[in-house]
N, C-alpha and C positions, 0 to 999 in steps of 0.2 A: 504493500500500500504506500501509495506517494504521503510525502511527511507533509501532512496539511500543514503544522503550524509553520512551513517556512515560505507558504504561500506571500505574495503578497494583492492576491487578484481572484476571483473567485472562478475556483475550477470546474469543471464537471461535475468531478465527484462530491464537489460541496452542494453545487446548487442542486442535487438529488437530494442529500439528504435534508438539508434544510426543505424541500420539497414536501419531503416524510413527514421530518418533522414537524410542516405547517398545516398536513391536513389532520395531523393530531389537535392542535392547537384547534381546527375548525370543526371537529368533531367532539370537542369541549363544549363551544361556544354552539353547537347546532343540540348539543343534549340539555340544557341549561336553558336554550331560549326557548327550546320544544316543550319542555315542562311548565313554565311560565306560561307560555300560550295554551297551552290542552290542561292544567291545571282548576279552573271552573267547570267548561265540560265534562270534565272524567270525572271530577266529586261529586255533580248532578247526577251523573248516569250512574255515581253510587249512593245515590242517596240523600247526599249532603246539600239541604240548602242554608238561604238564607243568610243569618248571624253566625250561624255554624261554619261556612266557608272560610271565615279567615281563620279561626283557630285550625279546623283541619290544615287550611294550606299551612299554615306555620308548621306544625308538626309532621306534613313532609317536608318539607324544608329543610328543618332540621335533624330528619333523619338521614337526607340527603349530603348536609355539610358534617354530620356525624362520621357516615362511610367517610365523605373525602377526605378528614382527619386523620383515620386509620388506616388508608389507603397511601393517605402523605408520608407516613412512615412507613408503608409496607413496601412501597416503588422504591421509594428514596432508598433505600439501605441496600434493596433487591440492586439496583442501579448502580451502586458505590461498590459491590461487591462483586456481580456478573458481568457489569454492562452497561450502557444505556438501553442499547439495542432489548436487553432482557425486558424493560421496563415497557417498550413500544409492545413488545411481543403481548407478555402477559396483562397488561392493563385493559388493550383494547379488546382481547379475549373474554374476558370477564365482563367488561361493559356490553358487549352485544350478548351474550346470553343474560344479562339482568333487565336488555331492552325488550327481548324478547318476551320474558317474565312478566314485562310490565306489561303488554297489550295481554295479559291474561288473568290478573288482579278480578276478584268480586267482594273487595272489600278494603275499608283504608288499613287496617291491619296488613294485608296483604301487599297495598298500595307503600306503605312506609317500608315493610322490610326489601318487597323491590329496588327500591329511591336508594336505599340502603344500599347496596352492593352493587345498583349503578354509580355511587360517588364512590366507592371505592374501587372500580375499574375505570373509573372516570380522572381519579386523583394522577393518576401516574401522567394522563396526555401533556399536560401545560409544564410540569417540572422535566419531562423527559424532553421536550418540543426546546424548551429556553436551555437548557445546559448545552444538549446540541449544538443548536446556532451559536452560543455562546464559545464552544470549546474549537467549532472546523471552521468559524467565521477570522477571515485576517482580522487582528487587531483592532487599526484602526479603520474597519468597517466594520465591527461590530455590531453599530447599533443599527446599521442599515441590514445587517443580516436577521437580525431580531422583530426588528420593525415587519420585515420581508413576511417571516414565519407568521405575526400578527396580521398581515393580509388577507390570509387563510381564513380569518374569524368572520371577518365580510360576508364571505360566503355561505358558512354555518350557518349565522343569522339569518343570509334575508332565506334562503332553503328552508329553515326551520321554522320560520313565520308564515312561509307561502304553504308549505304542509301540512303544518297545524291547524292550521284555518281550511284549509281546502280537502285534507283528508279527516274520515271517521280518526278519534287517538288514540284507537287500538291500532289500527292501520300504520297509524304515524310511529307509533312504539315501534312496530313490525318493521317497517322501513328504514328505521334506525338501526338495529339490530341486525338488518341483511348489507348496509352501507359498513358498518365495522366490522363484520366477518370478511369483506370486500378488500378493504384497508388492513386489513390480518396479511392475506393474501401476497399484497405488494411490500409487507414490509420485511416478509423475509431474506430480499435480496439486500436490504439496507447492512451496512458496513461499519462496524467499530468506532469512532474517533479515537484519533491517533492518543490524546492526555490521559484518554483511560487506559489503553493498550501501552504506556509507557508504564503506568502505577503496578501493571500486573507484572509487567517486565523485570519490573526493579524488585517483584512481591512484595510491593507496599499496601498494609493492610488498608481494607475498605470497610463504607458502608457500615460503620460501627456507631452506635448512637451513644457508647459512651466518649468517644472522641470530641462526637459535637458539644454533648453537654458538660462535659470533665471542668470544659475554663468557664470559667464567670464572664470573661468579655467575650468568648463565642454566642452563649445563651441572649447576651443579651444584644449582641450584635442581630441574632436571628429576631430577638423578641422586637426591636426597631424594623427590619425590616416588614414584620408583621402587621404593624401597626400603623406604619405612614402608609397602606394600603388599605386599611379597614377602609374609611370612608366610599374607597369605592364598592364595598359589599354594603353599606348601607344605601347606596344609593340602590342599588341594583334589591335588594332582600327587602326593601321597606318603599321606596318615592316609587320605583317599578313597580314591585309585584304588588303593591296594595298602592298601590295611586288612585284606582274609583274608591275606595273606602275613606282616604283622605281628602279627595275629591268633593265626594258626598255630603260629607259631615251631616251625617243623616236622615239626607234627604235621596231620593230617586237620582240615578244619576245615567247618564249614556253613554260613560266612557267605560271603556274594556282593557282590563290585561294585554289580550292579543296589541290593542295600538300601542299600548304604550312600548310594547316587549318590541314592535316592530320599528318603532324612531329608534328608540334605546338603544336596540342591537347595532345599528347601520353607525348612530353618533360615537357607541365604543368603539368601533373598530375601526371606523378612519380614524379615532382618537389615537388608538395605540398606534396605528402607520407613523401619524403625524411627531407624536409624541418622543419615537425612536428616530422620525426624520431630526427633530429640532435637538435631545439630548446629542447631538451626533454632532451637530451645526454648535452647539454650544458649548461642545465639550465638557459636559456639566450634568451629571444626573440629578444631582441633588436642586439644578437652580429649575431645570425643569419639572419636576415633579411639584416643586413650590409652585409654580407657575399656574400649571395647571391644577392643583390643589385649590388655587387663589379664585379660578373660574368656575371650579366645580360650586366652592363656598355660595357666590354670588348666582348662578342657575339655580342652588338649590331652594334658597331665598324667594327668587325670582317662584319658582313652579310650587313651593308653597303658599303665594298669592295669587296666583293666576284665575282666568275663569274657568272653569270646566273645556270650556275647546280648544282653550290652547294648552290641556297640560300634557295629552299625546303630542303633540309636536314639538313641546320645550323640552320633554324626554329625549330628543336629538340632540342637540348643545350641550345636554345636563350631562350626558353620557360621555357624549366627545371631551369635554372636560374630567372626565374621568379616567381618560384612555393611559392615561402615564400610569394603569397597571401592566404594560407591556418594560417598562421603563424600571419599575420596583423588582420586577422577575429579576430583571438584565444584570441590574445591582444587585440583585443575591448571590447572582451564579458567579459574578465576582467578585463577592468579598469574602468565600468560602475555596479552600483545597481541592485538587482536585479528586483526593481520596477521599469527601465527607458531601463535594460538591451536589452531587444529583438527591443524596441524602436532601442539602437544607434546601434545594430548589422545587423539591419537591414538598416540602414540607409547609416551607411558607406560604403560597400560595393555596395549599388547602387548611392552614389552616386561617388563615385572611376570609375565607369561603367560612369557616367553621365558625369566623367570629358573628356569623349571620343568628348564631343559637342564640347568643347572649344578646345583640343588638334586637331581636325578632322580641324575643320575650321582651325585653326592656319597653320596648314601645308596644307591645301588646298589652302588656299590666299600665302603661302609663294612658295608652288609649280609652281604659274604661276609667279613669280619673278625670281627665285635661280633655280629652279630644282626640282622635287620632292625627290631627295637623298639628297639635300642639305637640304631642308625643315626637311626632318625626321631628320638630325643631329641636328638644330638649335631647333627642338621641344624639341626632347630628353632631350638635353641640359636641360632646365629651368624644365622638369619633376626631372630630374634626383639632382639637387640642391635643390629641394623642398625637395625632398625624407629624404635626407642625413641630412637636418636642421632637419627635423619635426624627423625623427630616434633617433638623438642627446639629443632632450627636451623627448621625451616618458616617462613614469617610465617602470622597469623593472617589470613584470606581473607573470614571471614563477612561479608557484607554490601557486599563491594568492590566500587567501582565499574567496571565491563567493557570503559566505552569509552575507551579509551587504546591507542596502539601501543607496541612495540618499535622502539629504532632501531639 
C-alpha cells in the first residue's frame, strides 16, 4: 500500500475511501432524519396519540442515544484494536438488521428496544467516517477532506425526508435496512489507513479505554470536546423534533416534524460542508466553531419567537449554524493518538447524541412547569454556557500533526 501520509494531493486511493467513509457518515444522517420524520406516524399506527406522543417520542429517543452510547464505546475500542475498516464492517451490519426489526415492531416496547441497537450499529458510522478522512486526508487539506465526507449527509437527509413522507415507515424501515446490507457489500474492498497499520507494526497496544481514561487531562480533554457540541443535539433533540409542541403552546397547530426535519436536514449539512470549508480558510477550529456557535445562539432566539410558518423554514439557518459539528468530530480525531484515536472519535460524538437523555428530560419536566418554549430557552441556556467554556480551554488542532500515540 502506497504511504498515504507522504501524500501531499489526494490520490485515488484516498478519495475511495473517504468515499466509504462518506456514505457512512450519510447513512447516519438518512437513519436519524428517517426516524424524526416516521416518528408521529409509526406511534399512531401504535397506538399512541395525543399528549402521549411527546413522552413516547422522548423515550425513543433516548433509547436510541442510549444504544449510540454503548455503541460509542463498543466501535471505538473495536477500531483502536482491529481496525477502522472493522468498525465500517460491523456497525453497519448491525444497523441494517435493527432497520429491518424496526419495520416489524407492534409495540413501543418493541419500538424502543429496536431504536436501541439501531444506535448502536449506528454509533460506529460518524467516529469510523471522521478518523478516516482524518488519518489518509494530507495535512493540510484536512479539513476539506472532512468537510468532503460531510457532503454525504446532504444526501441522507433530503433521501430520508423524501421517503418518509412518501413511503408507508415500515417500508421506509425496510428500505433502510436493504440500503446498509448494500453499503456492507462495497465496503469490503475498502483498505486499512496507513497510522493504524503503523501502530500494529510497531505492536503498539490499542483501543484500551483505560488509556483514554488513566490521565485526568485526556478525560477531560474528551469531556470538552463533548460539550462544545451539545448545543447542536439540542437543537436537533428539542427546537427539531418537538418544534409543533413549542410551536403550539397549546393550541392546534399545522406544523409537522416531517418540515421541520426536512429544512433542518438540508441547513446541517451545507452547514458542516461550509463549516470545514471556513475552519480550513481560517486555520482555526476553535475560532470557527465560536462562530458558528454565535449564529446558532441568535436562530435559536430568532425560531423561539417566530410565527408558526416561518418556524419550518428558520429550521434551515438554525441548523446550518449548527453545522460546525463536522468541525468538533475533526478536533477530536486530533487531539487524540493514534492508538486511542477511533476509541475517542467514536465516543464523542455518541455520546454528544447521548446528551439528548438529559437535555430531553430537562425540558420535558420543565415543559409541564414554564411552557415548553420557555423550557427550550432555559435548556439552551446551560447547553449553550457549557459550549463556550469547554470552546475556550480546547487546544487549537488545525493543521496537527496525527502521527503520535498516547501512553
Amino acid at each position: 500500500m502506497d504511504d498515504l501520509l507522504e501524500q501531499d494531493h489526494f490520490t485515488s486511493d484516498v478519495l475511495f475511501m473517504l468515499a466509504i467513509a462518506g456514505l457512512g457518515f450519510m447513512v447516519d444522517v438518512y437513519d436519524l432524519t428517517l426516524f424524526g420524520v416516521v416518528r408521529i406516524p409509526s406511534l399512531n399506527d401504535l397506538g399512541v396519540k395525543g399528549a402521549e406522543l411527546l413522552s413516547a417520542g422522548v423515550v425513543l429517543l433516548n433509547w436510541q442515544m442510549a444504544g449510540m452510547a454503548l455503541g460509542g464505546v463498543l466501535w471505538g475500542a473495536l477500531g483502536d484494536k482491529y481496525g477502522r475498516r472493522s468498525i465500517l464492517l460491523g456497525s453497519i451490519l448491525l444497523y441494517s438488521i435493527a432497520n429491518v426489526a424496526n419495520a416489524f415492531v407492534n409495540s413501543v416496547d418493541n419500538y424502543s428496544v429496536a431504536r436501541f441497537f439501531a444506535g448502536v450499529g449506528l454509533a460506529g458510522e460518524v467516529g469510523a467516517a471522521m478518523t478516516i478522512a482524518a488519518e489518509v486526508t494530507p495535512r493540510k487539506f484536512r479539513a476539506y477532506g472532512t468537510a468532503g465526507v460531510a457532503f454525504f449527509s446532504t444526501l441522507g437527509a433530503v433521501l430520508a425526508s423524501y421517503s418518509g413522507q412518501c413511503m408507508p415507515w415500515r417500508m421506509a424501515y425496510l428500505t433502510a435496512g436493504a440500503v446498509g446490507f448494500a453499503l456492507l457489500l462495497a465496503r469490503f474492498s475498502l483498505k486499512e489507513t496507513t497510522l493504524f497499520l503503523k501502530t500494529k507494526t510497531a505492536s503498539i497496544k490499542g483501543g484500551s479505554l483505560n488509556i483514554l481514561f488513566s490521565s485526568r487531562a485526556r478525560c477531560l480533554r474528551l469531556l470538552r470536546c463533548v460539550l462544545a457540541a451539545a448545543p447542536v443535539w439540542f437543537a436537533i433533540a428539542v427546537l427539531v423534533s418537538f418544534g409543533p409542541e413549542i410551536s403550539a403552546q397549546g393550541k392546534q397547530t399545522t406544523l409537522t416534524v416531517a418540515s421541520c426535519i426536512f429544512f433542518s436536514s438540508i441547513g446541517e449539512s451545507f452547514g458542516e460542508i461550509c463549516s470545514g470549508v471556513v475552519s480550513q480558510l481560517l486555520h482555526s477550529r476553535r475560532r470557527t466553531m465560536y462562530s458558528f456557535l454565535a449564529a446558532g445562539a441568535a436562530f435559536a432566539l430568532l425560531i423561539l419567537n417566530c410565527p408558526t410558518d416561518l418556524y419550518a423554514p428558520l429550521c434551515l439557518p438554525l441548523l446550518f449554524s449548527f453545522g460546525y459539528w463536522s468541525v468538533a468530530i475533526t478536533t477530536t480525531a486530533e487531539q487524540f493518538g493514534t492508538n486511542i484515536r477511533a476509541t475517542a472519535t467514536s465516543l464523542v460524538p455518541n455520546l454528544v447524541r447521548a446528551s439528548a437523555i438529559p437535555v430531553t428530560c430537562l425540558f420535558s419536566a420543565l415543559s409541564q412547569k414554564i411552557g415548553a418554549r420557555n423550557a427550550a430557552i432555559a435548556t439552551g441556556a446551560c447547553c449553550f454556557i457549557l459550549a463556550i467554556i469547554s470552546i475556550h480551554c480546547m487546544e487549537e488542532t488545525a493543521g496537527k500533526e496525527l502521527d503520535f500515540i498516547e501512553s
